[in-house]
C-alpha positions, 0 to 999 in steps of 0.5 A: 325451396326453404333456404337456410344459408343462401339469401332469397336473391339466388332466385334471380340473375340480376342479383348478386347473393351475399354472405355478410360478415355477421352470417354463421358460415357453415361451409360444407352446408353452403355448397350443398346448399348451392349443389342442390339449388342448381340440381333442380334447374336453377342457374348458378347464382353469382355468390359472395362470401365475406373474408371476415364472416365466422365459420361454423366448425364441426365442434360447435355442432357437437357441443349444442348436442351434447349440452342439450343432452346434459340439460336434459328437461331445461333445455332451450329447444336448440336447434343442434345447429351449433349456433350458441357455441359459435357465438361463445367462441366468436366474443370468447376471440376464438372463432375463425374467420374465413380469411384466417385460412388464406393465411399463415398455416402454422399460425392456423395450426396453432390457434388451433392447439389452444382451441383444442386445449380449452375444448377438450378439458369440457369434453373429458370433465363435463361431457365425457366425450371424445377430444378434439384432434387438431391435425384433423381439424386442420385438415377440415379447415383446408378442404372449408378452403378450397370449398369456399376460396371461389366466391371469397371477398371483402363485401362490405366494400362491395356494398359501399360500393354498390350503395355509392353507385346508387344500387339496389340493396336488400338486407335479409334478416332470419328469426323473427323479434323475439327471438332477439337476444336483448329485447326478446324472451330471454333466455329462450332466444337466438345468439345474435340480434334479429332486429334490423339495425343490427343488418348494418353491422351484419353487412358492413354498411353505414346505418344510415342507408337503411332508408326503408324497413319490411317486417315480416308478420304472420297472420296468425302465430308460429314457434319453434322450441321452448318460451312462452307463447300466451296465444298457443293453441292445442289439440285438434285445433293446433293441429289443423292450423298446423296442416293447412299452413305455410307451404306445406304445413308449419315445420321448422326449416332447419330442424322439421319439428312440428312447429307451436301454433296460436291466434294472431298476438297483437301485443306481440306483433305491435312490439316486434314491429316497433323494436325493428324500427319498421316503416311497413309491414308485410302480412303473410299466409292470410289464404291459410284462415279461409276455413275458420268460421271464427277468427280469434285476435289475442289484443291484450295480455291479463297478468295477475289481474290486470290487462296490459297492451304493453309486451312484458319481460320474459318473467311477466310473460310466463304469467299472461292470459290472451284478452281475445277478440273475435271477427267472423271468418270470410270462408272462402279460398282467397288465392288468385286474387290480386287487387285488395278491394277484391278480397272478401268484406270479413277478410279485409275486416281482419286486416285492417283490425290486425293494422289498427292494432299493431299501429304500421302500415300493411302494405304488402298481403300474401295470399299464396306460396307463389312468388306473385301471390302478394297484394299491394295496397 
């Protein structure tokens, strides 16, 4: 399953899933996202919607496309999902929470009058294209009611609750830390905070209860869209990493592009780790390197002249060569194999070079796309 709105917890039925506050709700895509969970046997997972989370509106699509258009060769390798003209509306204050559709319709209606008065003087003037209607739109916005109105409430007071009664809270973050729109490789980044600090604020829970933050490392490197990539393969070499990869090969959840492939980059990684605060690391798709005779580590970055260990501004970065080291691959499939001490000299090698670079523990090692295919160490 790649999920894209629903959290990984619907796979359980001791779980409540939650869409906090700081989610990008697209609607209509959250019910067939649910529609098609349960179509292929999953039980119905309990659902909460928070009534202060923004919705993505059909517009926001429209605008990443048409924008994307007018860049044309300077784009930002968007997704088209409408995520940056989301986020302009939510600071712009002309977003709509979910809660704005259980309220006054005239109020509703004329917000989005205004909305619509500002849209389509860029639609007509810079994209030349159709206009909004508002009566449509308020159409859209009541069927988004009538979809979203059984699983609407106000979670952050539910996850108080639930962290007073000394419960289990998993915080799920999406995009990885240089995709952080201040300390990632701006302006190629997303439009909200990746970092897990920002999850307090995501959810609606005081900082201070995050007591115990996973990060999320490949074991080698993987992108979607435009930036700077020191450590990127090519050709054959990209392309058979690319095929063996993931679960079923590395292309974008979202989008289905070929993702950009590259040895594992420890500056990169050492960096994304410490932004997020991380008290361990979870090392992912170890399995997929079992064909490689050679393994190649990107240790430092050379700009102009001078190797440094330190991650640079995005200016820096587009100058930098990969400093690579390499370890003997351990050639062989390591799936199955539970216990760390099992694993083959060379590959263990690999993992405690990868943790004595990035300076955090690992303590979790994926070797298989089954949900069991982890080793703890």
């Amino acid at each position: 399953f790649a999920l894209h709105l629903l959290p990984s917890g619907v796979f359980y039925n001791h779980t409540t899933s939650i869409i906090g506050n700081g989610v990008v709700l697209n609607i209509p895509f959250l019910v067939n996202e649910l529609n098609d969970l349960t179509s292929q046997g999953v039980p119905m997972p309990k659902i909460l919607v928070s009534d202060r989370a923004q919705i993505l509106m059909p517009y926001h699509i429209l605008f990443d496309t048409y924008e994307e258009a007018r860049l044309a060769g300077k784009s930002f390798g968007s997704t088209k999902s409408g995520i940056a003209p989301f986020y302009s509306d939510k600071y712009a204050k002309i977003g709509f929470q979910v809660n704005e559709l259980f309220g006054d319709e005239k109020e509703l209606m004329d917000k989005i009058e205004n909305v619509c008065t500002l849209k389509n003087v860029m639609l007509e003037h810079l994209y030349h294209q159709p206009a909004l209607d508002p009566k449509e739109i308020f159409n859209t916005l009541m069927e988004y009611k009538e979809m979203v109105a059984p699983y609407v409430c106000d979670t952050s007071k539910y996850l108080r609750g639930a962290v007073e009664a000394g419960k289990n809270v998993l915080l799920e973050g999406q995009l990885g830390s240089l995709k952080d729109p201040d300390h990632g490789i701006y302006p190629m980044v997303t439009s909200s905070s990746t970092l897990a600090a920002y999850g307090a604020i995501g959810a609606g829970i005081p900082p201070y209860e995050i007591k115990n933050i996973t990060t999320v490392v490949k074991a080698y490197s993987s992108a979607v869209g435009a930036g700077a990539f020191v450590s990127e393969i090519f050709g054959e070499e990209a392309d058979e990493l690319r095929r063996r990869g993931g679960d079923g090969g590395e292309f974008g959840a979202t989008t289905g592009r070929p993702r950009r492939m590259g040895w594992f980059d420890a500056v990169a990684s050492r960096y994304g780790v410490q932004i997020q605060g991380s008290t361990e690391v979870a090392l992912t798709v170890l399995d997929v390197l079992g064909y490689l005779d050679e393994l190649h580590i990107c240790v430092g970055y050379e700009i102009d002249g001078k190797v440094t260990k330190d991650f640079p501004t995005t200016p820096e970065l587009e100058k930098a060569k990969p400093v690579i080291e390499k370890l003997p691959g351990w050639k062989c499939d390591i799936r199955g194999i539970k216990k760390y001490e099992d694993l083959p000299e060379n590959c263990r090698k690999y993992v405690e070079f990868v943790e004595k670079h990035i300076g955090f523990p690992i303590t979790m090692i994926s070797n298989g796309p089954g949900r069991n295919d982890i080793i703890y160490r």
